[in-house]
N, C-alpha and C positions, 0 to 999 in steps of 0.2 A: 219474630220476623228474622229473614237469613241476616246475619251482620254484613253490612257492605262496605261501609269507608269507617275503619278504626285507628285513629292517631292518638297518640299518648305526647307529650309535648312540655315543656318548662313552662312556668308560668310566669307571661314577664309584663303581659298588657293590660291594663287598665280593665278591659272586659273578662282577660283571661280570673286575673284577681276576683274581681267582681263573682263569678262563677264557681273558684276553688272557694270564695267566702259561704255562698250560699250551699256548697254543697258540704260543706263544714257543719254549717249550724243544723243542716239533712243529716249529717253524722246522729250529734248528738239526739236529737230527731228520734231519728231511727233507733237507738242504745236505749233512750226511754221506754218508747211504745213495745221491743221487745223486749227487753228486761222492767217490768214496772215497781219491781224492788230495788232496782239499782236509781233511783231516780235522784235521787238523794245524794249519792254516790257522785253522779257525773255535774249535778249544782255544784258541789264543792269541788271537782275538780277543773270546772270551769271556772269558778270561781280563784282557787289558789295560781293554778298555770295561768291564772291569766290572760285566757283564749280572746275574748274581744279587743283587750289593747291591742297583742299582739299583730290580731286578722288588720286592726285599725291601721297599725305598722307595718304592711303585709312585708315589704320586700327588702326590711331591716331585719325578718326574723327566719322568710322561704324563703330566700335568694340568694345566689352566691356571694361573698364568697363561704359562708359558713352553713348556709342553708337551703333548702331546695323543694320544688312543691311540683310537681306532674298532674296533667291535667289529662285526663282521657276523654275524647269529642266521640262520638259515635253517629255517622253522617249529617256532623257541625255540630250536633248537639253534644253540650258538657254531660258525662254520665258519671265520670270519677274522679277523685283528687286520692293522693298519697302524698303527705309533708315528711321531712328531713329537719331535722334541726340538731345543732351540736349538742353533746351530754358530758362529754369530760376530752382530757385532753386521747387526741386520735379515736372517741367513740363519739358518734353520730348515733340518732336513735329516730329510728321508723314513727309515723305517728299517725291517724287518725284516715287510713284507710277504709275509703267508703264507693263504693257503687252501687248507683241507683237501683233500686228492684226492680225495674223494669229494663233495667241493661242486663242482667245478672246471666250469668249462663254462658257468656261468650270467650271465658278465660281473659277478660279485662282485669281484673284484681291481681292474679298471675304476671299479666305484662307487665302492670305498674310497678309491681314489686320488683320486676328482674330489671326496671330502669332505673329503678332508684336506686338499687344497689351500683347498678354502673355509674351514675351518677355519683353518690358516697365515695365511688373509687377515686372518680374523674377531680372530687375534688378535695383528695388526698387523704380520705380519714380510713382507718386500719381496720376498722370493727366496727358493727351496729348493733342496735340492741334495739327490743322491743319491750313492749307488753301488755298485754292483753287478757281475755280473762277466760276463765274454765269454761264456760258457756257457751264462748266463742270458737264452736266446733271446726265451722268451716275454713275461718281463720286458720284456728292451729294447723290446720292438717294443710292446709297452704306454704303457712309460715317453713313447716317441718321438710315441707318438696322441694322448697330452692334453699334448704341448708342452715336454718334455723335451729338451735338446741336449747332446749330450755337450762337456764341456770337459777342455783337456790337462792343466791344472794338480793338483799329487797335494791332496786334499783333506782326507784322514784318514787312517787309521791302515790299510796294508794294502794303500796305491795304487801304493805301487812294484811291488806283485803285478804279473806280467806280463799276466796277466787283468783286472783289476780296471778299471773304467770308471768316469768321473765325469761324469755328469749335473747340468743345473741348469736352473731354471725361473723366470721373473719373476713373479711373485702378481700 
């Protein structure tokens, strides 16, 4: 259908939250059912990062001042989340970028990214970083359009994966 009302927005309300939660656990969701070798993979990294406390903590860990989460409605309806959260000192790190497949198509993915980067600026950190995985075609080639480069260095938790890519961007 034609896209008609697309807002991308911080996440700061009790429903907003509620919605970046459920479209979170659609992330991982979604990472299984198309990767069903990686399933394993994303148990333990749900497991070690700690995803449920934190979503539990939501706006001790997406919320300023150190961290950030955008929500994309697609006329009212939530279709995507994109989180921020700090990784060292002045680098922030992109995380868990997901829009619904039934939103896809409309360069949503695109917008979120080029807000969270203003966001990362707005709240002072120098460089972001990502990481994501060989598989993740359309990611990369996303990631690489608004200035993304992959670096060799293992960054997080999950880079020795033989897949696994690391990205980084200057704000």
């Amino acid at each position: 259908h034609a896209m008609t009302d697309l807002t991308i927005c911080p996440v700061r309300t009790p429903d907003d939250i509620a919605e970046a939660t459920r479209l979170t656990w659609a992330f991982f969701d979604a990472t299984r059912k198309r990767f069903p070798e990686m399933s394993a993979d994303a148990d333990a990294y749900i497991i070690t990062n700690n995803v449920a406390g934190k979503l539990a903590r939501f706006t001790d860990h997406y919320a300023p001042p150190n961290g950030e989460c955008l929500l994309a409605r697609l006329d009212g309806a939530a279709v995507g989340t994109l989180m921020l959260q700090p990784h060292s000192d002045g680098v922030c790190e992109m995380n868990r970028m997901f829009v619904d497949p039934k939103a896809r198509g409309h360069g949503i993915g695109r917008k979120l990214c080029l807000a969270l980067l203003q966001s990362a600026r707005d709240l002072g950190y120098a460089r972001m970083r990502l990481d994501t995985l060989r598989q993740m075609t359309e990611a990369l080639t996303l990631y690489r359009s608004v200035g993304f480069a992959e670096v060799s260095e293992p960054l997080a938790f999950g880079a020795d994966h033989p897949q696994a890519v690391q990205m980084l961007i200057t704000l």
